[in-house]
C-alpha positions in Angstrom: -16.6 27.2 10.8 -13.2 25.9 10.5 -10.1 28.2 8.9 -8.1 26.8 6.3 -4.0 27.1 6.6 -2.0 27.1 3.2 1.3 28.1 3.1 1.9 31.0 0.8 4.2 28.6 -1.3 1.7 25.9 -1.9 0.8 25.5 -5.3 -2.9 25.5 -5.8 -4.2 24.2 -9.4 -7.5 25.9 -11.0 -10.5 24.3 -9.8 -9.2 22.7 -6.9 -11.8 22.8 -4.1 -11.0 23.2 -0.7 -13.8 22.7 2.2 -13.1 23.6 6.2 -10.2 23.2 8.0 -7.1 22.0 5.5 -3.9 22.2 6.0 -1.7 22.4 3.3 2.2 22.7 4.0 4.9 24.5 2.3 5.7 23.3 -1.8 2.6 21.3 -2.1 1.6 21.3 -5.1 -2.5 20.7 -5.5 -3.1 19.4 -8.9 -6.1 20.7 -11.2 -9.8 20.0 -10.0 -8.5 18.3 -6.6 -11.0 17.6 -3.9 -10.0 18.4 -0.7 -12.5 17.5 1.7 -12.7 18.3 5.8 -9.8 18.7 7.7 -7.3 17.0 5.3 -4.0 17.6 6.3 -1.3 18.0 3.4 2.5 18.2 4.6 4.8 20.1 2.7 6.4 18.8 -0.5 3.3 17.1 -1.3 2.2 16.1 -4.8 -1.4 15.7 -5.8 -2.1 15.1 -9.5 -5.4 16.4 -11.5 -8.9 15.0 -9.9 -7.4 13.7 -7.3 -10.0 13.2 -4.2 -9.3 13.3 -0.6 -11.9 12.5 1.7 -12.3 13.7 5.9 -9.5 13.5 8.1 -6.9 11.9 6.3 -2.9 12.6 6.8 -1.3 12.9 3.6 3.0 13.2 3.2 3.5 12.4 7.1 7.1 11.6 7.8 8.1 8.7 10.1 9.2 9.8 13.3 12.1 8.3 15.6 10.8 6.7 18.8 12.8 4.2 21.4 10.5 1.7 20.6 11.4 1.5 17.2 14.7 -0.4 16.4 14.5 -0.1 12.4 16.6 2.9 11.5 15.0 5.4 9.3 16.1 6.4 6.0 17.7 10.3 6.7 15.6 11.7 3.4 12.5 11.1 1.9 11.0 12.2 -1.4 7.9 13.7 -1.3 4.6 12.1 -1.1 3.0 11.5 -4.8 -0.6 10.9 -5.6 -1.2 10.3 -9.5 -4.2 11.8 -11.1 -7.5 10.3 -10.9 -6.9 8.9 -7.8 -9.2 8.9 -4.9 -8.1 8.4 -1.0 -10.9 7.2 1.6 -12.0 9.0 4.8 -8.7 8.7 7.7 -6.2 7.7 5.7 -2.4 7.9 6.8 -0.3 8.0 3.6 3.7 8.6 4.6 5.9 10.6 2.7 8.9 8.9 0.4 5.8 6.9 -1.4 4.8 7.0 -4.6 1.0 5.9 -6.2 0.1 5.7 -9.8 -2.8 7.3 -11.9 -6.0 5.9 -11.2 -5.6 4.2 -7.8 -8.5 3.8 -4.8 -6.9 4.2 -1.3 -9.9 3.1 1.2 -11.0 4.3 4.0 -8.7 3.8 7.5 -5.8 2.5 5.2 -1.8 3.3 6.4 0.8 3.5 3.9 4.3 4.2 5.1 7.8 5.5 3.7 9.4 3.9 0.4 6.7 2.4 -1.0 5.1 2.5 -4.6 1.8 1.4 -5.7 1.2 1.2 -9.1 -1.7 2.3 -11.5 -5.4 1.6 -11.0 -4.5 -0.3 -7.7 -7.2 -0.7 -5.1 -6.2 -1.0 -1.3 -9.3 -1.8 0.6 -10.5 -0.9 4.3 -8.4 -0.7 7.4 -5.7 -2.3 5.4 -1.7 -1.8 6.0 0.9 -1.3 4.2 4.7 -1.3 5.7 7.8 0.3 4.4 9.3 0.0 0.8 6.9 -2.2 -0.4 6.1 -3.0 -3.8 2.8 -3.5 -5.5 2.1 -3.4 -8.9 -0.5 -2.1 -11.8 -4.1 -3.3 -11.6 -3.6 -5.6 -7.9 -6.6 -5.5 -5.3 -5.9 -5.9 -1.9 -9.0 -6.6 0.5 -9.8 -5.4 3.5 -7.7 -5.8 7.0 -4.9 -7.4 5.0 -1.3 -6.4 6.0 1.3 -6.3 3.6 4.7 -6.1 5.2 7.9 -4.1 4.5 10.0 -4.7 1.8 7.8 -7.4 0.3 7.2 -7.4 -3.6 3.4 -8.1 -5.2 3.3 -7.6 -9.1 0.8 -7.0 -11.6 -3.1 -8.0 -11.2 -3.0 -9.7 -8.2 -5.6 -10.3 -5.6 -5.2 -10.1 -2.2 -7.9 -11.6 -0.2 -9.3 -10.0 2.9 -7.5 -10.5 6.2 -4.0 -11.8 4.6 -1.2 -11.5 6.8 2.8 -11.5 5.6 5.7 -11.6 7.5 9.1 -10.8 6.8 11.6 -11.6 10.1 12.2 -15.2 11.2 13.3 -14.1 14.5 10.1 -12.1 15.0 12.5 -9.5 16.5 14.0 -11.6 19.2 17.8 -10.6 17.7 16.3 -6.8 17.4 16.3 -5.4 14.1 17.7 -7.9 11.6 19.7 -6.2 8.9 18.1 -5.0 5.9 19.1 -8.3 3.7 17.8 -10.2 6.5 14.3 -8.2 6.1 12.8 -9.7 3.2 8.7 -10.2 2.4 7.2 -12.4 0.5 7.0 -12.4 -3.5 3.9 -12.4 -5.4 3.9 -13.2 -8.7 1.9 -11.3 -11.8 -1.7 -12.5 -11.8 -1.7 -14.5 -8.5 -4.3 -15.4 -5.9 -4.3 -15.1 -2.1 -7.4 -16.4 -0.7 -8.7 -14.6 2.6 -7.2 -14.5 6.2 -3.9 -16.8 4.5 -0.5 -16.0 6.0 2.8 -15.8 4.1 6.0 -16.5 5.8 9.1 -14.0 5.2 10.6 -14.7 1.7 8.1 -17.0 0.1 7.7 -16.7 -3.4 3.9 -17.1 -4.8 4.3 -18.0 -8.7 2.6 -16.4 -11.6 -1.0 -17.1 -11.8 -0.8 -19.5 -9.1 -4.2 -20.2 -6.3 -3.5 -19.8 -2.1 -6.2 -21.2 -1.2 -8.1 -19.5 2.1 -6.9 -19.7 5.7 -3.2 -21.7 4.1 -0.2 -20.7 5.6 2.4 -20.6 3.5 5.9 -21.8 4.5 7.7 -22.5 1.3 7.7 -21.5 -2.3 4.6 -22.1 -4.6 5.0 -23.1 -8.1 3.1 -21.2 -10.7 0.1 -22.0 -11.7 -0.5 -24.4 -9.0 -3.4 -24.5 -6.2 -2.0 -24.8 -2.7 -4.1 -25.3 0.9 -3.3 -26.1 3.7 -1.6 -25.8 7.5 1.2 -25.9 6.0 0.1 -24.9 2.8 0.5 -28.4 0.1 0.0 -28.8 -3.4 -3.4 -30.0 -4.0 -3.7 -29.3 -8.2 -3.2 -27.0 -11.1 -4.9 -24.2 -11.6 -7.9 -25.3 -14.4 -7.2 -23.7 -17.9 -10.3 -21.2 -17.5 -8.0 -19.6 -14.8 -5.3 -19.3 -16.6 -6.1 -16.0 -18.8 -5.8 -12.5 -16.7 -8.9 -10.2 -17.5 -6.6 -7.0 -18.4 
């Protein structure tokens, strides 16, 4: 049977229950009625909020780490790692420390969320999905599996996601190295929008409010709101009908 490790400083809320083999690093602090499942590994600093579930194997609070390969420069600090209450995290997760998640959120299994970002409340990020540094998602927005939503790219409230979505946010693709931060910007999705699955957004798009990508589109410009776009490259086919229009909130 596997030994736990929890640093005397750790701050363990009642209830909390902790199965085989957890780590748990210096001034975490484990919320009331957490569920720490099989070899979970918390770094230090940590916050969990009350309830908060953790399935096997995931990595929460990781901090980046320097390589050659990487040519973005990473920020000297980072804030702890916080996970609101309610909040459940899938099986193999890698969440990175400097991010921030609301109350209420459902962080599937094999996702990767690094540095910076924050993820608001009641958010659901499904399967083997990514998400890159400093990025921005807001309250009540799905994003489907094996999507990837890149660094520093902006998604407000209640939008959807499709599966397999891909954004981008350097022009060069890295042939000048790595572009300064003002030159590193993601797309923009607007409150209440629609990506339909496997469509790729270009760096610095702007999806409107409550507007329709339609599936498999690749968006190279900006879309107006409430408008319907498809496409290679994505083109206005409509408005959005009226029934659409409303947000279920």
């Amino acid at each position: 049977m596997g030994m736990n490790r929890i640093a005397g400083s750790a701050d363990i809320g009642p209830g909390a229950h902790i199965a085989e083999s957890v780590v748990i690093g210096e001034g975490a602090v484990i919320g009331e009625g957490v569920d720490l499942q099989d070899n979970v590994v918390i770094f230090p600093g940590t916050i969990l909020g009350a309830g908060v579930t953790v399935y096997p194997n995931s990595t929460l609070g990781r901090p980046p780490k320097k390589a050659g390969a990487l040519a973005r420069p990473l920020p000297e600090s980072l804030d702890p790692l916080c996970i609101g209450a309610g909040s459940v995290i899938g099986a193999s997760c890698v969440l990175y420390a400097g991010t921030t998640i609301g109350d209420d959120a459902l962080i599937a299994d094999l996702v990767s969320i690094r540095e910076g970002c924050i993820l608001g409340r009641g958010v659901l990020i499904a399967r083997c999905t990514t998400i890159n540094y400093e990025a921005l998602i807001g309250d009540g927005t799905r994003v489907m599996d094996c999507s990837h939503i890149t660094g520093c790219m902006v998604i407000e409230d209640h939008v959807f996601i499709g599966p397999g979505v891909m954004t981008t946010n350097d022009n060069s693709m890295g042939r000048k190295g790595h572009a300064s931060l003002e030159q590193i910007v993601g797309p923009t999705v607007r409150r209440g929008a629609a990506i339909g699955a496997n469509a790729t957004l270009l760096p610095a798009v702007e999806v409107g409010e409550l507007a329709i990508v339609g599936a498999g589109a690749v968006v190279t410009r900006n879309v107006p709101a409430r408008s319907v776009v498809m496409g290679v490259p994505a083109r206005l086919v409509r408005e959005v009908p009226e029934d659409l229009l409303t947000l279920d909130l």
